[in-house]
TORSELUM-560910 format. One record per residue (C-alpha): x, y negated, z negated; residue in one letter; residue number from 1. Coordinates in pm, whole numbers. Example, Ala and Ser with C-alpha at 12.3 -4.5 7.8 and 13.67 -1.06 7.14 Angstrom:
# TORSELUM-560910
   east  north     up residuo num
   1230    450   -780       A   1
   1367    106   -714       S   2
***
This chain:
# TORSELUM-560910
   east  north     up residuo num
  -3227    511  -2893       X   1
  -3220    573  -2547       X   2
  -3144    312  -2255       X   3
  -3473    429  -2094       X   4
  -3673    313  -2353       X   5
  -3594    -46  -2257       X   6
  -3760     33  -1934       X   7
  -4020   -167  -1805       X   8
  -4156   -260  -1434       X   9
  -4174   -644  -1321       X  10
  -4358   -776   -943       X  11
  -4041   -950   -769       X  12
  -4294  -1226   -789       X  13
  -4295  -1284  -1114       X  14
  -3923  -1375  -1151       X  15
  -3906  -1773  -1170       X  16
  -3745  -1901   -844       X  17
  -3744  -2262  -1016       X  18
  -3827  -2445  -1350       X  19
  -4177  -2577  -1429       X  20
  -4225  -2956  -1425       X  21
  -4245  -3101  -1701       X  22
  -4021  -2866  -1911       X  23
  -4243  -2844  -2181       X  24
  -4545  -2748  -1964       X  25
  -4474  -2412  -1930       X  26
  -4639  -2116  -2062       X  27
  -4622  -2013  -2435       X  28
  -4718  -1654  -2579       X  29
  -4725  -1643  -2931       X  30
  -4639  -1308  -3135       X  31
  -4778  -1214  -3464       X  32
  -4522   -928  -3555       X  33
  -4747   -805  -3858       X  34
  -5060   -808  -3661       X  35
  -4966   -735  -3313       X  36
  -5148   -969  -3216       X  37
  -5133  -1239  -2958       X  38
  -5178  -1581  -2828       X  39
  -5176  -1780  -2525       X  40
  -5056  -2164  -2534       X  41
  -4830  -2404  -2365       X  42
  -4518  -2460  -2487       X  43
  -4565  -2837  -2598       X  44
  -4802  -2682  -2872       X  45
  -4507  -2498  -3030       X  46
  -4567  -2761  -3307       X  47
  -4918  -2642  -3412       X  48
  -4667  -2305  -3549       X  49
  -4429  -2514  -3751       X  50
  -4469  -2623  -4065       X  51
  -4258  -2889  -4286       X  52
  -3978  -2816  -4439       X  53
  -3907  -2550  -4153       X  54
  -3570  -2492  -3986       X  55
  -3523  -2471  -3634       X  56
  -3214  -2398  -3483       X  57
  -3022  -2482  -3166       X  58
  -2779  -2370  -2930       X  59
  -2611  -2705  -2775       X  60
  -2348  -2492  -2613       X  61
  -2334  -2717  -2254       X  62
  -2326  -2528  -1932       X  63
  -2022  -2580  -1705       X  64
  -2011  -2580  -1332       X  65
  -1854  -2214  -1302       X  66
  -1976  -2083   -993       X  67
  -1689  -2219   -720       X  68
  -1708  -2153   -308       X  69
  -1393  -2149   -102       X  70
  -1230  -1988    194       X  71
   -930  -1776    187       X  72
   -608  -1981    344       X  73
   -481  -1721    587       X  74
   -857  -1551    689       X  75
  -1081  -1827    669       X  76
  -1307  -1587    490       X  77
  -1543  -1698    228       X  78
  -1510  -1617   -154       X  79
  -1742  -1701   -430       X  80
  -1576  -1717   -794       X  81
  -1749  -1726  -1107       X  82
  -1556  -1881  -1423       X  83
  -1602  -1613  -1719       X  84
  -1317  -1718  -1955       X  85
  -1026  -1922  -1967       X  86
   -697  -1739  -2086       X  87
   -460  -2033  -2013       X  88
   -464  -2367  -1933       X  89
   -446  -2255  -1526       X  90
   -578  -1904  -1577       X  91
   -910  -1754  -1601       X  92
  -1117  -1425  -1624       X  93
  -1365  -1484  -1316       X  94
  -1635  -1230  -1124       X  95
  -1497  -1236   -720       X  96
  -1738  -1182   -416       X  97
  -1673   -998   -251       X  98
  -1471   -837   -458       X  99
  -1318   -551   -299       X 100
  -1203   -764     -6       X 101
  -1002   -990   -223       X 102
   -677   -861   -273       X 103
   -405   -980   -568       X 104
   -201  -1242   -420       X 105
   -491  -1384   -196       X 106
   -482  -1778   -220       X 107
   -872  -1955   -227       X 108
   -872  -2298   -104       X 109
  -1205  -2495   -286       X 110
  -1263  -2820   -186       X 111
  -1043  -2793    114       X 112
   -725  -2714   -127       X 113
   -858  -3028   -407       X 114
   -824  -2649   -601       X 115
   -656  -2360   -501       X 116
   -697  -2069   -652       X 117
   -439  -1729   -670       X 118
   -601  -1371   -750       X 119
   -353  -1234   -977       X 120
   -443   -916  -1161       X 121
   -711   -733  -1356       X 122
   -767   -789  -1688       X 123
   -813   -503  -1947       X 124
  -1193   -463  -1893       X 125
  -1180   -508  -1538       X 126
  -1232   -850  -1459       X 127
  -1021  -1038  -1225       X 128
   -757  -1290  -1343       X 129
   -735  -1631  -1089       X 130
   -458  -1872  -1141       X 131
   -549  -2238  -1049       X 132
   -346  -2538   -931       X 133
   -477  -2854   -869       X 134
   -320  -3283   -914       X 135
   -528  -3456  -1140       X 136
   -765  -3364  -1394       X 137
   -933  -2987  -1428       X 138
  -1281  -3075  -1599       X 139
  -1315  -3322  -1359       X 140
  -1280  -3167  -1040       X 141
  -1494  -2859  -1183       X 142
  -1779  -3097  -1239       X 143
  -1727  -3257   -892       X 144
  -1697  -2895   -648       X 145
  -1864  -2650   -904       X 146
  -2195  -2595   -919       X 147
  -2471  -2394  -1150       X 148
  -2399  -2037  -1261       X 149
  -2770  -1917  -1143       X 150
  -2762  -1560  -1253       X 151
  -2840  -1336   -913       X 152
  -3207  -1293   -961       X 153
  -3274  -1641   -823       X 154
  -3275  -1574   -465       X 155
  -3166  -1935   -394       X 156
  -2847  -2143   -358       X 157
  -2818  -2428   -633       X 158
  -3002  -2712   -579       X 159
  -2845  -3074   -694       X 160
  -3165  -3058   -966       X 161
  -3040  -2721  -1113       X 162
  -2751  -2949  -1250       X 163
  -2991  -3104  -1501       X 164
  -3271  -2834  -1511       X 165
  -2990  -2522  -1571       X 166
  -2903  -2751  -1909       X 167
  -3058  -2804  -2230       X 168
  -3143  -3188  -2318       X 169
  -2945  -3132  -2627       X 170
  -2644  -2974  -2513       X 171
  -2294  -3134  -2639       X 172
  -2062  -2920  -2650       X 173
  -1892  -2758  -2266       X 174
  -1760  -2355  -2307       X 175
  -2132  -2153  -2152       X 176
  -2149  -1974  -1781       X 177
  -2474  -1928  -1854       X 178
  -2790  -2126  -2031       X 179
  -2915  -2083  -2359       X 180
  -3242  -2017  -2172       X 181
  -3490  -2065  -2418       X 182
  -3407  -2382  -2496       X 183
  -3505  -2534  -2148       X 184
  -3837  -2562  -2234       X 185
  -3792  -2837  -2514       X 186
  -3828  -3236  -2428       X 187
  -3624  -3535  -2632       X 188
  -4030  -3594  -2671       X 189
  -4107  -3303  -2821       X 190
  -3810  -3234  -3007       X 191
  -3974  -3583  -3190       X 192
  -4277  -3462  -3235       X 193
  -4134  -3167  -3409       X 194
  -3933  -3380  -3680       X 195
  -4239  -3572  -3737       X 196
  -4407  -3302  -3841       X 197
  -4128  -3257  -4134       X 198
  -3958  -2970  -3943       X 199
  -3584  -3006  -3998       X 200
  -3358  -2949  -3676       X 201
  -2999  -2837  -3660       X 202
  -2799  -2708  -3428       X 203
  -2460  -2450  -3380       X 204
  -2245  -2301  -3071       X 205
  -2249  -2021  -2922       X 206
  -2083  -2042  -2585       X 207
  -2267  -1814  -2392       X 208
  -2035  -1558  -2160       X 209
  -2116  -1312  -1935       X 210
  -2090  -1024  -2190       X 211
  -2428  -1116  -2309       X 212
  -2570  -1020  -1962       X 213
  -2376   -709  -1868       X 214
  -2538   -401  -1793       X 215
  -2596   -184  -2035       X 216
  -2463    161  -1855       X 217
  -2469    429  -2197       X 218
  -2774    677  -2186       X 219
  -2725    592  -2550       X 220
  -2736    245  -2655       X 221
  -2521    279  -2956       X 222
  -2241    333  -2711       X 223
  -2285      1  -2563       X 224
  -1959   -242  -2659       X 225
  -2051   -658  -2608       X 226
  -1814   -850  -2514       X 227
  -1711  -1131  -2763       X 228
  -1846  -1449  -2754       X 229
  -1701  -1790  -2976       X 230
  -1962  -1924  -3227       X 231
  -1956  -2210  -3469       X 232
  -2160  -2329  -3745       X 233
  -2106  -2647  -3951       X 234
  -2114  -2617  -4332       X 235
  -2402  -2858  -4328       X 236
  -2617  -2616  -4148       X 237
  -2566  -2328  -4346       X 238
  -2612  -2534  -4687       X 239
  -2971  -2611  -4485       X 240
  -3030  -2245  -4386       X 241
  -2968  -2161  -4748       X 242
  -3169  -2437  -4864       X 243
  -3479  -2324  -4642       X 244
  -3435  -1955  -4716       X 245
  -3490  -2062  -5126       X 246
  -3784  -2308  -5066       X 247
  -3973  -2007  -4888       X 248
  -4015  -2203  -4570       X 249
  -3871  -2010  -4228       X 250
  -3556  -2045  -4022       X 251
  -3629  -2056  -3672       X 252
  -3417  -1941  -3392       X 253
  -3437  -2137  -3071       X 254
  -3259  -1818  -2821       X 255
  -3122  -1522  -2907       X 256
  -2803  -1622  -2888       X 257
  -2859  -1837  -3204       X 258
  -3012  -1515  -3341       X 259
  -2660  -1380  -3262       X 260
  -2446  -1648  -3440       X 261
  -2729  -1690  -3713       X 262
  -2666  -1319  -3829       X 263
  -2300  -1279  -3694       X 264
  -2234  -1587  -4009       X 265
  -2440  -1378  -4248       X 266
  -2267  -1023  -4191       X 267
  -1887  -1203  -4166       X 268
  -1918  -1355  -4554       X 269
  -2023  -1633  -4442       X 270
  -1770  -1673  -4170       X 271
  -1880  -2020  -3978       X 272
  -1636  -2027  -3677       X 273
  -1461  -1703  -3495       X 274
  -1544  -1429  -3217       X 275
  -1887  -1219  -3268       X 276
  -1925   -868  -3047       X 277
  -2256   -801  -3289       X 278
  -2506   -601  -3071       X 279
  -2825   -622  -3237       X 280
  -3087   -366  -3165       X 281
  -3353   -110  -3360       X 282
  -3342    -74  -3622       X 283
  -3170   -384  -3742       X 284
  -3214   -558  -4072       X 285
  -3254   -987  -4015       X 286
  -3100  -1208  -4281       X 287
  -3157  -1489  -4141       X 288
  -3390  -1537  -3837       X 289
  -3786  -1546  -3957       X 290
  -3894  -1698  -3613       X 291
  -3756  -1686  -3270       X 292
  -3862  -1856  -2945       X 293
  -3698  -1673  -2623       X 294
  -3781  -1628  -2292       X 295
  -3885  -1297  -2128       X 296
  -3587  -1093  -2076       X 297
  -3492   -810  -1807       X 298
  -3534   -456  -1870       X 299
  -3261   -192  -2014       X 300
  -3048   -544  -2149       X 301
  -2922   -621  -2493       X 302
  -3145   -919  -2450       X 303
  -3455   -725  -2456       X 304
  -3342   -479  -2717       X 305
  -3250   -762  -2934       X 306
  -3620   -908  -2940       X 307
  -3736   -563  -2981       X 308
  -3530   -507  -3316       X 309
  -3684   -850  -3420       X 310
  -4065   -737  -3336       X 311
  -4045   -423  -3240       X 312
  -3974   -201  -2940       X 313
  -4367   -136  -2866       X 314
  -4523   -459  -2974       X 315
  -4237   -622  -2754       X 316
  -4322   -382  -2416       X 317
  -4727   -412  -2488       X 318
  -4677   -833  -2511       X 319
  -4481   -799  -2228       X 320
  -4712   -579  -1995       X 321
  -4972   -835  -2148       X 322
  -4766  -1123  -1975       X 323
  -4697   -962  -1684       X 324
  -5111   -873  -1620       X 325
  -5184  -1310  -1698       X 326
  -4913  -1373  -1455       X 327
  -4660  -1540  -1675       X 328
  -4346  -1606  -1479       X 329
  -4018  -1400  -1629       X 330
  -3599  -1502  -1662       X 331
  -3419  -1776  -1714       X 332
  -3620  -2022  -1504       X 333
  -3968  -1826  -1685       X 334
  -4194  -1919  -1968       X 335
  -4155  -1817  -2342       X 336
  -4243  -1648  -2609       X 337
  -4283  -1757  -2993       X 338
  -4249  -1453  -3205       X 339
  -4302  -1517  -3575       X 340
***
């Protein structure tokens, strides 16, 4: 299949500038694959879809504060770092701003020199390498001059509320630079409401990297290559996916990068803990996933061509042309979709 074929036009608009208040008050669409047909709820209804002895499935991968401001120390002149990856204990794969005009060698001062950071080379794929120094303790200076990884479409700088609204209430474990978006949306409240019903709830890791949200640039999508990303799934949860799968009742996938771990364990023999580069797009065959609540996701990205393999390229671009016409709001900070 073609990259153009993941094409689709969205009003500037329509891209979410901030979260909806409560969480679980935002929109809902609800996708019959079989029937093509649609709904239109809120999201703290997702229960009315759920049934007991159900799985749903979580990503509590735990944003951390990646995106760092400083000024180089002989210029004065300001740099924006993103944390991607960390090699070494001091080093990491980061995304520079400007890039071009950061040079190897170039010392950043963040925090007024609290952290310094030294470009040192590119990586194989491109990316810069920084080398930090700092007295004290990393994690905790991160969390005191990082802030929220936004991704660029959110024409804003972080707000002190993005620190809890860019974050899942159930995440636990730090290693994302970006949310497991479709998992804003859920409440400790609702998140009750769903285990009363007799819906079981689990969740895994995936720590979401910047891979998942690079351009696809291949006329052919085949040709695309993601980036590795570190998943983890506890042996209780897959004795409960396999349980589920054998009762008849569905396995649920809260963001498609569960989806991505979810069938990643079921293609690696079971593997529960490594590296997955799994690209999933049409045609692909799902082990695993029956249901999956996402967000609405940009055009001509793996994202998009993931939900399309799960529903299908057209349903997916006529429920989305149907969203954008009833003014649902789109991205990270958007409403969702339920496709089952």
């Amino acid at each position: 299949m073609k990259l153009t074929d993941f094409d689709y036009e969205l009003p500037p608009h329509l891209i979410a500038q901030y979260p909806t208040y409560p969480r679980d008050r935002s929109r809902l669409l609800v996708l019959n694959r079989e029937e093509g047909v649609t709904e239109h709820r809120l999201f703290f209804q997702l229960p009315s879809y759920l049934s007991a002895g159900d799985l749903l499935i979580l990503n509590e991968t735990k944003v951390i504060p990646a995106r760092l401001e400083g000024i180089k120390e002989r210029t004065g002149g300001r740099v924006e770092l993103l944390l991607l990856k960390r090699v070494r204990e001091d080093e990491w794969k980061v995304l520079v701003r400007p890039g071009r005009r950061v040079r190897p060698g170039t010392r950043v001062l963040i925090g007024g020199g609290k952290l310094i950071a030294q470009l040192t080379d590119k990586d194989e794929n491109g990316y810069r390498l920084v080398k930090f120094t700092w007295e004290g303790d990393f994690e905790r200076i991160l969390q005191n001059l990082g802030q929220p990884p936004l991704p660029p479409y959110i024409k804003r700088r972080p707000e002190p509320e993005d620190r809890l609204r860019y974050q899942t209430v159930y995440a636990r474990t730090e290693g994302a630079v970006a949310a497991p978006t479709a998992g804003l949306h859920f409440t400790e409240e609702l998140l009750g409401k769903i285990r009363a019903k007799g819906v079981k709830i689990s969740s895994l890791i995936l720590h979401v990297g910047w891979g998942t949200f690079k351009p696809v640039k291949s006329g052919e999508i085949a040709e695309h290559k993601m980036e590795p990303e570190y998943y983890r799934i506890s042996t209780s949860v897959c004795q409960q996916i396999k349980e589920t799968k054998s009762s008849g009742r569905k396995v649920l996938a809260v963001g498609t990068t569960t989806v991505r771990a979810l069938e990643s364990w079921a293609r690696g023999e079971e593997q529960r803990e490594g590296w997955t580069s799994l690209f999933i797009y049409p045609p692909f065959s799902f082990q695993v996933v029956d249901g999956l609540i996402t967000n609405f996701h940009l055009p001509r990205t793996t994202l998009l061509m993931l939900v399309s393999a799960f529903a299908g390229r057209e349903r997916i671009l006529r429920a989305y042309a149907e969203a954008i016409r009833r003014g649902y709001r789109f991205y990270s900070y958007g409403d969702a979709m339920l496709i089952l």
